[in-house]
N, C-alpha and C positions, 0 to 999 in steps of 0.2 A: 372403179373405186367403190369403196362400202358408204351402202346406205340403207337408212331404215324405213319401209315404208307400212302404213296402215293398209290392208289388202281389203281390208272391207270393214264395217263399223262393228264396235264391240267394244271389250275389255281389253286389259294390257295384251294378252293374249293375239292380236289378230295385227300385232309387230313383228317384222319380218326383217330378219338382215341380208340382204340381196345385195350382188355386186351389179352396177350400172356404167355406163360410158361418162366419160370425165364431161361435162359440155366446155360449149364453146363460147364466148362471149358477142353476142349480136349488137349489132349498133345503141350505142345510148346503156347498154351493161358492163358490168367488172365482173371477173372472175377469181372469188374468192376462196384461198387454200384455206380452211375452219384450222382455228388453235383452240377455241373454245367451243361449246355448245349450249347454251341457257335452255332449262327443262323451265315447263312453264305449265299453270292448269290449263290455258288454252290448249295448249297440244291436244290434252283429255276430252276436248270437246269436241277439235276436230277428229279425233279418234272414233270417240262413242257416235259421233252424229247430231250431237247439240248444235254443232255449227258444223252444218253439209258442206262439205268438200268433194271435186269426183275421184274418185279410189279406182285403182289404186294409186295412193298418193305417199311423197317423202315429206312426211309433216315436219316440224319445229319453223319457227315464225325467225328465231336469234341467234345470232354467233358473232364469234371476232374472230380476225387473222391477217392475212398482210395478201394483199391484190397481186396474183399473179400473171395475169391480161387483161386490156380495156380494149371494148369494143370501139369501133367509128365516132367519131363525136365528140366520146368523149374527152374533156376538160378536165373536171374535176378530182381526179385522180390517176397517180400514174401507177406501173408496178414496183413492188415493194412497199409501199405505204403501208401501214398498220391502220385497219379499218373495222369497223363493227357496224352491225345493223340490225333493225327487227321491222315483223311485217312484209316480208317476201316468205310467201312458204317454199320449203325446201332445204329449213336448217338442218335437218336429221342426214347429214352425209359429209364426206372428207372434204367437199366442196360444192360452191356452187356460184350460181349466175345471177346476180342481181341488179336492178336497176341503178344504175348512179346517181339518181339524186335520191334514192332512197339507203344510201348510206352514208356511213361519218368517218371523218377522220378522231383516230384516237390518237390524243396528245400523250407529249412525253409526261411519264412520271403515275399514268394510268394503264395495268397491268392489261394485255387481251383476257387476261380470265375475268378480271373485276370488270371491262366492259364486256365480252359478253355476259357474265351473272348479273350486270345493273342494266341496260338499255331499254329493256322491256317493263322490268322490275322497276327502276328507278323511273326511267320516263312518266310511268302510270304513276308513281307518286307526284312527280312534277308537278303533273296538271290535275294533279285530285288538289294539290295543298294550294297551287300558284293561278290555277283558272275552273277549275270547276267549283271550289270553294275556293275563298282569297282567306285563307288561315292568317289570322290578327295577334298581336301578342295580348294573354291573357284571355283567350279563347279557351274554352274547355272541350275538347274534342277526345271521343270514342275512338278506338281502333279496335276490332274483331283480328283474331287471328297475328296476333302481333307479334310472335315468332316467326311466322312466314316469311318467305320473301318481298314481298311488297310490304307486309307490314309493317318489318325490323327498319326498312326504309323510313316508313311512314312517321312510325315513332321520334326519330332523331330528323327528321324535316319539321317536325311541328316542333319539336321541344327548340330547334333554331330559330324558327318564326317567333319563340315567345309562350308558345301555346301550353296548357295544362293537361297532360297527357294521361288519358285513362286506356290502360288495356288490357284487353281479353284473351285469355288462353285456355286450351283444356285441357294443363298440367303443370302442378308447382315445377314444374321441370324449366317447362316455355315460360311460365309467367318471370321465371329468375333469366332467364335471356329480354325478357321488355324489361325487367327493373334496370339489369346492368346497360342496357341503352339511355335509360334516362327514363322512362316512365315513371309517373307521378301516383300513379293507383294501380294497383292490379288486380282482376278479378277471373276466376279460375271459374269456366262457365260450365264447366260439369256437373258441379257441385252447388254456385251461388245465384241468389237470382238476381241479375244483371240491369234490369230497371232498377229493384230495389236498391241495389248498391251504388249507381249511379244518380238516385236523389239521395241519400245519405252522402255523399262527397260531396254532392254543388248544392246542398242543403235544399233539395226540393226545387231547383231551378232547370235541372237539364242542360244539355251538354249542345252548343252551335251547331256541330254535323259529327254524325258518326260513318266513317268509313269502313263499310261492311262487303269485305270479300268471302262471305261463308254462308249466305244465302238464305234458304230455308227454315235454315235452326233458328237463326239469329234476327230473323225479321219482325218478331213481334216486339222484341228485346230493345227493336233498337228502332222503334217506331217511338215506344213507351220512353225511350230514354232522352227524349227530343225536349228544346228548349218550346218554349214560343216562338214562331218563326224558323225554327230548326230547319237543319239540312241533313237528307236523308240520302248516302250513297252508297246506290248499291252497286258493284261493279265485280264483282266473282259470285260465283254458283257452287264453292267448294262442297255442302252439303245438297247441293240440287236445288232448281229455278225458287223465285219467292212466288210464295203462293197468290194468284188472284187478290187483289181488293180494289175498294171501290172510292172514289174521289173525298166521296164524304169524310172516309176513316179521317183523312188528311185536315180534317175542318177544325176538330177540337179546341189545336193550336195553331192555327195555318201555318200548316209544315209544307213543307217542300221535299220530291222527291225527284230523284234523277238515276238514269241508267246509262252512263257515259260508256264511252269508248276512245282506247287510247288515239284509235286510228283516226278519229275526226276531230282531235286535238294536235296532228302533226300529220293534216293533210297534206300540207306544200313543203318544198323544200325549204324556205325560211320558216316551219312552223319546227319543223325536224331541226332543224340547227338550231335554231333557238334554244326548244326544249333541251339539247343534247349538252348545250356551252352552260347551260343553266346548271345540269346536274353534273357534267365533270369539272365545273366549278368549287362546286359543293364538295364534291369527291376528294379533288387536291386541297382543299381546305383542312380538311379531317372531322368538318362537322358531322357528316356522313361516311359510314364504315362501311362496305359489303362485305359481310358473312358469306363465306362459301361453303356450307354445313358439310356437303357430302360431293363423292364426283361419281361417275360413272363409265366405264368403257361404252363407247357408241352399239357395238354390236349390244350391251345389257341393256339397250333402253325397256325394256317389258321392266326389267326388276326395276328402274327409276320409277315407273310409270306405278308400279304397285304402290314402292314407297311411300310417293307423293300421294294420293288418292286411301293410303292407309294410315295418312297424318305420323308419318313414321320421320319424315324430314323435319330437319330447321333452316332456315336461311334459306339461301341457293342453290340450288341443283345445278352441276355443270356434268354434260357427256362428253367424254375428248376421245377424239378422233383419232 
């Protein structure tokens, strides 16, 4: 079968489409035929070496598709099923072997492409809006990057909550996909400066937490744009790590900062279902929309991989198999 793997750390460049032997399902695993494939910035990290993996390796963390064997054991799932997951590497191929209690079943009326492009992507909004912060109605909360995939989530989960949505983008192009979701402000970060305009909207009060998937650039921006008490999240590195700083910065306003991780939010199997019933909840509602901006042939993952990293995307990335 075809698959893409990272042959050693680098640029899009060091993606390689190789044919591999189909595996086989070991006790307590399914073996899943890929209909989707969710592109995601982590791949880029285990790519480049931000997050060490041993290489050569078949990276992507997400997919959906329907279980074509279960190993010993297993309960949870039989074959045929339509199922999706994230958090096993080895999404980058026409198939593979994952753990069963590390995937979900996809209900009716939720497409395999909209669960792979949401699981990853939505999940992390989940538990940014429902337990990393407990987004309030009438909150006023930041969003970086709000054309993204996580952010276009992010957008329309808070504006559900109640919330006053301010977001950021660096182009009247993006900020017109956060308006038409529902955002409440928009600020074009190329061009404007982003604390300033963020006390001119809450009239000099500061925003509860701003959710900052773009790292580097955005970090001073989004220290400054903090309430009293504010909540400071950082959780993507799309322009490279936040720079050093030091406890005191955090004193001014006693703000709070965190560097979550989707993974120790849906450690157990009940953290996973949970999270999952929560957002294709949302999904069949129609509070929550995923965007699938662009796809990709599996063997093109380099040109996804430029895309993404060249802020050339909107929404969701999917590579089909």
């Amino acid at each position: 079968m075809l698959a893409v793997q990272a042959v050693h750390t680098g640029g899009p460049e060091v993606l390689k489409a190789v044919e591999v032997e189909v595996p086989s399902p070991a006790a307590g695993q399914i073996l899943i035929k890929h209909h989707a494939i969710g592109l995601n910035y982590i791949d880029t990290y285990h790519r480049s070496g931000l997050y060490p993996v041993k290489l050569p390796a078949v990276i992507g963390l997400e997919a959906a598709g329907v279980v074509e064997a279960i190993g010993e054991t297993v309960t949870r799932f039989r074959p045929g099923d339509r199922v999706a997951y994230n958090g096993t590497l080895g999404a980058y191929a026409q198939a593979a072997v994952v753990p069963a209690d590390r995937a979900v079943k996809v209900p009716d009326g939720v497409s395999l492409e909209t669960a792979a492009a949401a699981m990853l992507k939505g999940m992390t909004a989940e538990f940014l809006v429902r337990r990393c912060f407990h987004v309030k109605p009438g909150d006023h909360v930041l969003i970086h990057a709000a054309a993204g995939g996580v952010g276009q989530i992010l957008v329309q989960w808070c504006k559900a909550l109640g919330a006053t949505v301010i977001a950021t983008a660096g182009s009247k192009a993006k900020l017109a996909v956060a308006r038409d979701l529902g955002a409440d402000h928009l600020i074009d970060y190329s061009d404007e400066d982003i604390a300033a305009r963020v006390a001119e909207i809450t009239s000099g009060q500061g925003v509860a937490v701003v959710y900052d998937g773009v790292g580097k650039d955005t970090w001073d921006a989004s220290l400054k744009s903090l309430s009293r008490r504010g909540t400071l999240v950082t959780f993507g590195n799309a322009s490279g790590p936040v720079p050093p700083f030091a406890p005191l910065d955090l004193g001014a306003k006693s703000l709070f900062v965190t560097r979550p991780r989707l993974f120790d939010y849906i450690a157990t199997t009940e953290e996973l279902d949970e999270s999952a019933a929560a957002l294709f909840a949302l999904l069949a509602s129609g509070a929550v929309k995923i965007d699938i901006g662009q796809t990709f042939p599996l063997a093109q993952a380099r040109a996804a991989h430029e895309a993404l990293e060249g802020r050339k995307t909107t929404g969701a990335t999917l590579l089909v198999p």
